[in-house]
C-alpha positions in Angstrom: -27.5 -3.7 -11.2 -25.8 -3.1 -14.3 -22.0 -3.6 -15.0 -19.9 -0.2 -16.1 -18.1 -1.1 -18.9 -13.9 -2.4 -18.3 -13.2 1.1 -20.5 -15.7 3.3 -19.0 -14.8 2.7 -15.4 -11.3 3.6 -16.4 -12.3 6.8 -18.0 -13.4 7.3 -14.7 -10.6 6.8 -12.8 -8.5 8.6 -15.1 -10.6 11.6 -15.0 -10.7 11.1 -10.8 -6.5 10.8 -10.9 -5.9 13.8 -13.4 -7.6 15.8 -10.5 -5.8 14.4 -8.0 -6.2 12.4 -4.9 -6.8 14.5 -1.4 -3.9 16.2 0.2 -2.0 15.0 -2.9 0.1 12.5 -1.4 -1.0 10.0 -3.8 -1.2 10.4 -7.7 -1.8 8.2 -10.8 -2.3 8.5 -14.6 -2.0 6.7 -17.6 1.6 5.8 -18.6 1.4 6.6 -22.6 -2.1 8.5 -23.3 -2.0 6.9 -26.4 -2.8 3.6 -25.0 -6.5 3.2 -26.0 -6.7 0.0 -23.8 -6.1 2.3 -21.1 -3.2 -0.7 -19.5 -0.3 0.7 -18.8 -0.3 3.4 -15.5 2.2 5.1 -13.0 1.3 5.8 -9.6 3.6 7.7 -7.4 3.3 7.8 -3.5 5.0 10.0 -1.5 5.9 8.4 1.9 4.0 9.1 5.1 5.6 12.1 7.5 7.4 10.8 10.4 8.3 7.7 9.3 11.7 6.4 7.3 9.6 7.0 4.5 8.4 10.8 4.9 9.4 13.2 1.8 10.6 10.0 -0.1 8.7 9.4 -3.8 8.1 5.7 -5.0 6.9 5.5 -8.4 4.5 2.4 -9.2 3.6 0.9 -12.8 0.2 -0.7 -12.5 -1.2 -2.4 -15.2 -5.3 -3.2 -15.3 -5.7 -6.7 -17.1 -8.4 -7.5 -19.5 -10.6 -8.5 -16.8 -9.8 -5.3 -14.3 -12.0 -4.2 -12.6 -13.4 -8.0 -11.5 -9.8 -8.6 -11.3 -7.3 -6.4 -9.5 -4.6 -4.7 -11.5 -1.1 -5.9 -11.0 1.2 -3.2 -9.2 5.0 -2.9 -9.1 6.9 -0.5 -7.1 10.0 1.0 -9.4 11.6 2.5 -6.5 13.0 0.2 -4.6 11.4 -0.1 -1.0 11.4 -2.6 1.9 8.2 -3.4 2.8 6.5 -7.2 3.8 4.1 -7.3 1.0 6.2 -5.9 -2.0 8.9 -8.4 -3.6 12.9 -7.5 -3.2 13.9 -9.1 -6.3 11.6 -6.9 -8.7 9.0 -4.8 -6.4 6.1 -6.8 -7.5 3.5 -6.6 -4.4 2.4 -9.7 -3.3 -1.8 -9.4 -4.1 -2.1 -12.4 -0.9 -0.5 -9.8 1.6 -2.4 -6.8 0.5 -6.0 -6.6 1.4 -7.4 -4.4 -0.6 -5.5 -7.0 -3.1 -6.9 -10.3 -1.3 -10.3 -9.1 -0.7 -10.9 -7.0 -4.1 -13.9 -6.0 -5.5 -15.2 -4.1 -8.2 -15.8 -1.3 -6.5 -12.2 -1.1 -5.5 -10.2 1.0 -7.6 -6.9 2.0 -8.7 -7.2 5.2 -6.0 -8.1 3.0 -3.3 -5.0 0.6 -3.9 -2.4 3.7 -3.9 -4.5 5.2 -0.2 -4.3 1.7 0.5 -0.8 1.0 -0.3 0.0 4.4 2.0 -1.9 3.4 4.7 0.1 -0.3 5.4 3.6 1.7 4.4 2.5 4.3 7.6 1.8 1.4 9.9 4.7 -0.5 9.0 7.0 2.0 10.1 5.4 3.5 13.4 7.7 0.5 15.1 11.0 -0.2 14.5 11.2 -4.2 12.3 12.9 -5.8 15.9 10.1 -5.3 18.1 7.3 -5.8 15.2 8.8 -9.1 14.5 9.6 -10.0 18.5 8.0 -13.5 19.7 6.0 -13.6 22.5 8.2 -13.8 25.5 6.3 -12.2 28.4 2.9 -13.1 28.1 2.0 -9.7 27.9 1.2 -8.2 25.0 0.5 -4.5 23.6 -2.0 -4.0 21.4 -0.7 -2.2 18.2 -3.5 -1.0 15.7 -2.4 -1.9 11.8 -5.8 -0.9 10.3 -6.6 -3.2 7.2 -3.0 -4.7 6.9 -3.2 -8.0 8.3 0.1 -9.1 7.3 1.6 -7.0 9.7 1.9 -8.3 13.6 -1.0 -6.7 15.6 0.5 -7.0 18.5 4.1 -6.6 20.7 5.0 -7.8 23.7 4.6 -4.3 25.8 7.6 -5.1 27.8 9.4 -4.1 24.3 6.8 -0.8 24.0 7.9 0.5 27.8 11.8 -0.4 27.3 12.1 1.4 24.2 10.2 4.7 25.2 12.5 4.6 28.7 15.2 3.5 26.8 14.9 4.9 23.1 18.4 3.5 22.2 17.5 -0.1 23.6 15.3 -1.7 21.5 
């Protein structure tokens, strides 16, 4: 099968983020149209409703190497946002905590990093940080789905689950 070209598959994606992703909650484009390398982009997310994150914009820079797309494209986060798999000192996401990062292929694209990126940001917040990082004390445990972010726990002990939705203060 042949290989699309570094500059054709990101004529591609441009003309797929111009358009727009889905419900819109994800967007991307290139960062100076002027850049015939086709680098330099900006991605913006807006955070996932009911979570800490809903309504809230984070704006991205991605930049797609020489070797994008056998390689994935480096992504930053210019908004400042907690999260396990993006750097505090300058939002840089860790590519070893992200698995559309860690497990990239060439069919993976800028669009499915962003969805991606969502996705983990959504499932990192369903439970409050104390009982996602609680050790195992019971020997019971609840199962918590996380999709494809295996940097986050997938699981809690449930006696944490039943306390805090009897006792949503205690936690």
């Amino acid at each position: 099968m042949a290989k699309v070209p570094r500059n054709f598959r990101l004529l591609e994606e441009l003309e797929k983020g111009e358009k727009g992703i889905g419900d819109g909650s994800c967007s991307y484009g290139l960062e100076d149209g002027d850049d015939i390398m086709m680098s330099h982009w900006n991605g913006t997310i807006i955070g996932p409703g009911h979570t800490v994150h809903e309504n809230r914009i984070y704006s991205l820079k991605i930049t797609c190497g020489d070797h994008y797309p056998e390689e994935p494209p480096n992504i930053q986060f210019i908004s400042r946002v907690n999260l396990p798999f993006v750097s505090q000192f300058d939002g840089k996401v860790d590519t070893s905590k992200l698995p559309v990062l860690a497990h990239w292929n060439r069919n993976s694209s800028i669009e499915t990093v962003l969805v991606e990126i969502r996705r983990c940001v959504t499932h990192f917040t369903l439970y409050p940080l104390s009982i996602l990082m609680s050790t195992y004390d019971t020997g019971r445990w609840h199962p918590l789905t996380t999709g494809n972010c295996p940097s986050l726990p997938r699981a809690v002990p449930s006696n944490h689950i039943e306390s805090s939705v009897t006792n949503p203060g205690h936690v």
